[in-house]
N, C-alpha and C positions, 0 to 999 in steps of 0.2 A: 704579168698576167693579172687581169682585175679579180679582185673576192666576188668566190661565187656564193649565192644564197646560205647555200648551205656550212660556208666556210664561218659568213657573217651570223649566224643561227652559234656557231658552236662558240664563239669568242665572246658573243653576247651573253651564253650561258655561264661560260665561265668566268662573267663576270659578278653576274649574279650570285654566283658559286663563293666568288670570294668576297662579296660585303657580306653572306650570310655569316660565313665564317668569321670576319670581324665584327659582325655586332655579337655573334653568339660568344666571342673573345671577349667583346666589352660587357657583357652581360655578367659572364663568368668573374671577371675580373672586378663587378661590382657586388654583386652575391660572395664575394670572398669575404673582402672589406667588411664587407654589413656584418658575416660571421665571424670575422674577426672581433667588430663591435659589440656582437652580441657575447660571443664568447667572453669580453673584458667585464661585460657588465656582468653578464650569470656569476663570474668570478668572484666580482667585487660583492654582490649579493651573498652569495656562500659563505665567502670571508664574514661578512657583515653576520650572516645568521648563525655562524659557527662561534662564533666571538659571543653573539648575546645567549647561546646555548651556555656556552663553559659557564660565562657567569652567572643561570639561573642553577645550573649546575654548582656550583659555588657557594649560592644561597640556601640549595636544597640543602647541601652538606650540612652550612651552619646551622638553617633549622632543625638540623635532625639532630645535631650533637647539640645544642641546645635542648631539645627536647628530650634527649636523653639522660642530658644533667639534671632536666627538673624532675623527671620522674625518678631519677635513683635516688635525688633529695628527699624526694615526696615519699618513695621507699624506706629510707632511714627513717626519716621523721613515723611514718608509719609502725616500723617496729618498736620504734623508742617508745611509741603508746602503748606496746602490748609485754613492756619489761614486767610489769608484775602480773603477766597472766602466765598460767599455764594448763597443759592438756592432761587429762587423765585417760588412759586408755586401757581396755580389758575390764570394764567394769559392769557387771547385767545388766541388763534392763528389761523390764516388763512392759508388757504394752497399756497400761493403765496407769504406768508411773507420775507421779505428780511431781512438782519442783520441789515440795516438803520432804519428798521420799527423796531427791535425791540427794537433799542438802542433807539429810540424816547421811547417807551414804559415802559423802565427803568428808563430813565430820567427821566418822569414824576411821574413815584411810588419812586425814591431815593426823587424829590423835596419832597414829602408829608411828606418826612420823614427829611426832613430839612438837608440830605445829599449834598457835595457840587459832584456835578456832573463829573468837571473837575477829579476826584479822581478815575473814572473808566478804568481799565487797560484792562480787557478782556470782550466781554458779547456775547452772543451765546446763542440759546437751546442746549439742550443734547438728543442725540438718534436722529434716523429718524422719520421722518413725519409717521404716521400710513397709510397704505394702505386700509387698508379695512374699509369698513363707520361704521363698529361696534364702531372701536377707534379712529373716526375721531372726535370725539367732545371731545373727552382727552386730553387736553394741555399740551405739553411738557416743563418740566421746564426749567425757564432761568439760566443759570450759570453767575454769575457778580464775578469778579476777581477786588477788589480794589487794589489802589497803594500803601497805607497803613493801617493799625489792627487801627487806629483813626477812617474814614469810616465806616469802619465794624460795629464797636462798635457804632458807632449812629446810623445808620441804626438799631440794636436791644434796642438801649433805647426809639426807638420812635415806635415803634411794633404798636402802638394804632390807630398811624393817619394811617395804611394802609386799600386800599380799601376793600370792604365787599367779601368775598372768596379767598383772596390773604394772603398770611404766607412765612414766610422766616423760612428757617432753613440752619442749619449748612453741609458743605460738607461732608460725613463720608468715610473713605476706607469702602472695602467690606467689612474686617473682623468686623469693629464696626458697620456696619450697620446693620449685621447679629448676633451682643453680643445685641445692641439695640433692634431688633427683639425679641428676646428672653425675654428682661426686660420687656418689653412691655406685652406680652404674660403671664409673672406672674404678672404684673399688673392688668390684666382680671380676672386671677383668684384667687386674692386678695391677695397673698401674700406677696407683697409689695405695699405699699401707692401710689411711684408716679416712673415715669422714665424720665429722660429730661437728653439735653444734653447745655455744656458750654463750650465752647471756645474749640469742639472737645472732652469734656471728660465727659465720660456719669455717670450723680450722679442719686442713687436711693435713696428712704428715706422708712423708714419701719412705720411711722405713720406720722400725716399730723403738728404736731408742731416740727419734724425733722430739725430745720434750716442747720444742717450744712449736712446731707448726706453722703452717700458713695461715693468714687468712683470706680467704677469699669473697669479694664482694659483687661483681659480677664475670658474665661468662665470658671475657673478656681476661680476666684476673686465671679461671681455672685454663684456658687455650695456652695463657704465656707461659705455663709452669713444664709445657712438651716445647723441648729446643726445634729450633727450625731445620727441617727435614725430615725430621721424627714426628710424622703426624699422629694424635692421639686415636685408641683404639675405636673410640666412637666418633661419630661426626659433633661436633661444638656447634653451636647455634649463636648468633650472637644477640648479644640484648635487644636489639632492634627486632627481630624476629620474633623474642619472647615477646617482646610489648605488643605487637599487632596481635598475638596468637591470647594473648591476655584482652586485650581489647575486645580480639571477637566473640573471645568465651562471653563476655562483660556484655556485649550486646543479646546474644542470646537469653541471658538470665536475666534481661532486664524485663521490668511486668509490661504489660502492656497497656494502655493508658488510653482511657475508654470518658470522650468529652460526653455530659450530655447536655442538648439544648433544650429547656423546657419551655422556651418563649412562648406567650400566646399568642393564639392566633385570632388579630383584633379584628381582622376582617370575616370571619366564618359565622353564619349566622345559622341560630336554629328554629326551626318552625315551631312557631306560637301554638299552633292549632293541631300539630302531628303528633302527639305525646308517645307513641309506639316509635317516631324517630330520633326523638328527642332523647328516648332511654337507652334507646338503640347507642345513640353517639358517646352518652354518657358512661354506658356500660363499659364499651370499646379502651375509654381512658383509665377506667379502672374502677371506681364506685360509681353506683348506679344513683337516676336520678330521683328524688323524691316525686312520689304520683299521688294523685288525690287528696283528700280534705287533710290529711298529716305533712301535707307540704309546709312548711315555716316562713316566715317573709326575713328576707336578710337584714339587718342593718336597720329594722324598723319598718323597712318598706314594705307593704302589703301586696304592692302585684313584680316584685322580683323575688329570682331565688338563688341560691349558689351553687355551683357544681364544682367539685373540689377532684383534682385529680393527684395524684403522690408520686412522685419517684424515689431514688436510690437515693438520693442528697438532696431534694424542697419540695415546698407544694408549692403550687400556682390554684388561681383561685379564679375561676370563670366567673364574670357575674354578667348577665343578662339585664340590661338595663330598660325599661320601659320604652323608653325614649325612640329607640329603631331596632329593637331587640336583635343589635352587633352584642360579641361579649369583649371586654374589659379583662385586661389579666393583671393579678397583683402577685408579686413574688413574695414569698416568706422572706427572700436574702433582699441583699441591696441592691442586685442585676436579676435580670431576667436569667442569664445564665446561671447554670452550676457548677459547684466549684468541682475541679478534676477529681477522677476517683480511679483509685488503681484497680485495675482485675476486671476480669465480666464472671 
């Protein structure tokens, strides 16, 4: 029986049917491959970026513990300056107090203490006077700086003869002042016996026939002293944490640092003929310009004059010159600039 139309219609279709499905085969099966390739590469990429992480990772580490060594350095070194200072605290003060008043005032608490007097090198409060009457009854303590650690050291063998509300203690940098902070605060909450500090270095003791103590130098030193699983009653900080939180205090109280430029401005001309503008400009700078028959000739010159303006740190000195009456600036310094000045 010969193919009828319709038969040759359906075979035809179906064959169309089956090269789509083989190329859409080959298709698949090249889109595979590719992702297969790309999948090797993202791989090898990751590896590649995971690998240069660990090691910038690696570096961070060492800079940081690097950085930590020099600052605990720079902390020793630090204290070791301030062995023959010490603090006096509970002492009055008036709001009119001078530094004579207050060296008298030391002098007579070192006598009590059978210190010889002649042996003080620096003495001073610390911090400003309190402004507001809430903290004006809070005495700021005195800083005494001896000439030598002899001083020092009698001044704390004789602790007993000082007056009733007055105590000395030791000068501390920040970072020990804030490790002492911290001893202290498990001393509260009993974890340790007692916290004090000696010649700058702060011992703790864990029961009270402890003679000989710890010492501890950072937060680091006070964390190892809780065995592991026994975490300590407050949460421990570790030195890295101090530094940035010291660092930021450190930004904040730094002054602010205020450039000025007093360059002149060679290009700026003033009217010959406007004297009403002319004082006008002068005034604006700061001293006014001389007017009338009292005007002076600068430098000898008969038809120039100077106009003189002043800041916080030089003068500059406008002169007007005949010639195209542009003004001319000459600096007091040896730059147009001024030198930095702290504060506004």
């Amino acid at each position: 029986m010969p193919p009828t139309k319709q038969s040759e219609g359906k075979t035809t279709s179906n064959d169309q049917i089956s090269a789509a499905i083989k190329d859409l085969s080959n298709q698949f099966r090249d889109l595979s491959e590719e992702n297969k390739k790309f999948h090797k590469d993202i791989t090898h990429k990751l590896d590649l970026i995971n690998a240069r992480v660990d090691e910038v990772k690696d570096e961070v580490y060492s800079q940081r513990e690097l950085l930590l060594e020099m600052f605990l350095s720079g902390d020793q070194q630090n204290q070791y300056y301030r062995r023959n200072c010490v603090l006096i605290h509970g002492v009055s003060e008036s709001a009119n107090e001078s530094r004579d008043s207050c060296l008298k005032l030391v002098k007579d608490i070192l006598t009590d203490l059978n210190v010889n007097t002649d042996k003080i090198d620096v003495c001073h409060r610390l911090g400003q006077f309190p402004k507001s009457s809430a903290d004006a009854s809070l005495s700021r303590p005195i800083i005494v700086r001896f000439i030598g650690h002899s001083a020092r050291s009698e001044a704390f063998r004789n602790l007993r003869n000082l007056p009733k509300g007055v105590y000395l203690s030791d000068q501390l940098t920040p970072y020990r002042m804030k490790l002492l902070k911290f001893a202290k605060e498990l001393k509260k909450k009993g974890a340790i016996y007692s916290a004090h500090v000696i010649n700058g270095d702060i011992i703790i003791t864990h029961y009270e026939d402890d003679d000989d103590g710890l010492t501890v130098g950072t937060f680091e030193d006070l964390r190892s002293i809780f065995p592991e699983g026994s975490p300590p009653p407050i949460p421990i900080p570790s030195t890295y944490m101090i530094l940035q939180e010291l660092l930021g205090q450190a930004r904040k109280q730094r002054p602010r640092i205020r450039v000025g430029f007093n360059r002149a401005r060679r290009n700026t001309r003033i009217p010959r003929n406007n004297k009403s503008s002319s004082n006008a400009r002068s005034t604006s700078r700061g001293t006014a310009a001389p007017t009338g028959k009292g005007r002076k000739a600068a430098s000898g010159t008969p038809n120039s004059h100077m106009i003189s303006t002043r800041s916080r740190s030089s003068t500059v000195n406008l002169e007007e010159e005949e010639t195209d009456g542009t003004l001319t600036g000459r600096s007091s310094g040896s730059s147009y600039y001024n030198s930095v000045s702290e504060g506004e």
